[in-house]
N, C-alpha and C positions, 0 to 999 in steps of 0.2 A: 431575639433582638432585631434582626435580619424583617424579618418579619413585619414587626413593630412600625420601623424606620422604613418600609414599604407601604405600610395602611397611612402611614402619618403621611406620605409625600403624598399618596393616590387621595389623601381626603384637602390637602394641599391644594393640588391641580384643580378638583372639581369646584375648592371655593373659589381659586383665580377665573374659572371659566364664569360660573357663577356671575362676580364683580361685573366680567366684563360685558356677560348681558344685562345686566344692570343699568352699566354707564351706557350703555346703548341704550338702553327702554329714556334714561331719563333726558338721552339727545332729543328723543324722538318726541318724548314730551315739550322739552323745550322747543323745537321748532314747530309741531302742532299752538302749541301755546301761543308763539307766535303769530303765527298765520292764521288764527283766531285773533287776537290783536289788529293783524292788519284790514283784514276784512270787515269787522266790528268800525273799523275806524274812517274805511274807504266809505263804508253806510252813513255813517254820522255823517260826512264830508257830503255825502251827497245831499243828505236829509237839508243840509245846512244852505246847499246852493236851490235847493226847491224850495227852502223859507223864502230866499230872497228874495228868487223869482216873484214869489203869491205876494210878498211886501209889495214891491214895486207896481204891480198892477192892482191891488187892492190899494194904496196911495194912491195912486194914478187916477182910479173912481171915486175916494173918497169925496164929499159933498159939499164937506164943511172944513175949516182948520180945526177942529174939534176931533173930527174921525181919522183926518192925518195924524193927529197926533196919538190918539189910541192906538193906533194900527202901530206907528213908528213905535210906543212903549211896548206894545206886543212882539212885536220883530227885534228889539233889542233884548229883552227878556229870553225871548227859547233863543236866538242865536249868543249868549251870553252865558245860558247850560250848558249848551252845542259846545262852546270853546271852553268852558270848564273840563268836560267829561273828555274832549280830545289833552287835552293837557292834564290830566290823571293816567292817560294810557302814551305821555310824552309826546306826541304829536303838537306838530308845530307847523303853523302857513309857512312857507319861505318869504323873506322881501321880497320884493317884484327885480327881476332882474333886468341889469343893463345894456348888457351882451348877452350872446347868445353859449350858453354856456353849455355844449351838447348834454353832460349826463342830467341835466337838470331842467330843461327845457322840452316842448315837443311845439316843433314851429309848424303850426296848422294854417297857417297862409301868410303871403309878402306882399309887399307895396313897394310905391316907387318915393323918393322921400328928395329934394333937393338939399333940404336942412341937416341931415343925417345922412351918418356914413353908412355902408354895407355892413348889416349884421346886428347891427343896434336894433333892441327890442320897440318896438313901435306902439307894442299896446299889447297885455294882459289879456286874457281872455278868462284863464281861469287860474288861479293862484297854486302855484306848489305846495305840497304838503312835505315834511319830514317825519318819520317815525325814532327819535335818538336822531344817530349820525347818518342813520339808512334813509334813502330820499323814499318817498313813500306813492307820494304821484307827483309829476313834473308839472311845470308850469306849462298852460296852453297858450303861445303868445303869436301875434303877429310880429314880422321881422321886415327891417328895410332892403332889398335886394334891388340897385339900382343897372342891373347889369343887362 
């Protein structure tokens, strides 16, 4: 009996060990998964501001209002996938922000601004992205720094 009530606990223990590499493998999946996600997404993000670019200078030469307008149903078309396919993996532009909101921002250069106070965003550069609640890339913005 002694015995018994020893095999049963030693077969016990090795399922509890078991479990908990388990729940480890499928942490590990989960943040792999992830970070397949973010990067998939950081790609499209980028994919999306290289459309913009080739729009804007393919407008820019177009010839006619005929090929502006091709060109613009072309650019609203795959940037319209682009924001489909970022919003199936939950990702989201931020609003453009107003202040300078340090974990959300990355201020790549300042101006001098009469009209505006210190720290007020001046201009966008490149828009925030979210992943959920997780900020995913920050916004690139010029800041007013009158000091």
């Amino acid at each position: 009996m002694v015995e018994t009530i020893d095999k049963i606990r030693s077969k016990i223990s090795k399922l509890l060990i078991r479990i908990s590499e388990l729940e480890k493998s499928l942490v590990q999946k989960d943040e792999d998964q992830l970070e397949f996600v973010r990067d998939y997404a950081l790609k499209l993000i980028k994919e999306r501001e290289e459309l913009e670019k080739d729009f804007k200078r393919n407008y820019a030469q177009a010839n006619s209002d005929l090929e502006k307008e091709i060109e613009k149903a072309r650019y609203e078309s795959f940037d319209g996938r682009i924001e489909r396919l970022l919003q199936e993996l939950d990702v989201f532009r931020m609003a453009a922000p107003l202040d300078t909101l340090a974990d959300f921002i990355k201020i790549v250069d300042t101006v001098k601004s009469e009209k505006r106070r210190n720290g007020q965003v001046m201009e966008v550069l490149k828009p925030g992205y979210m992943l959920g609640d997780d900020l995913l890339r920050p916004s690139h913005v010029i800041v007013v720094k009158n000091d």
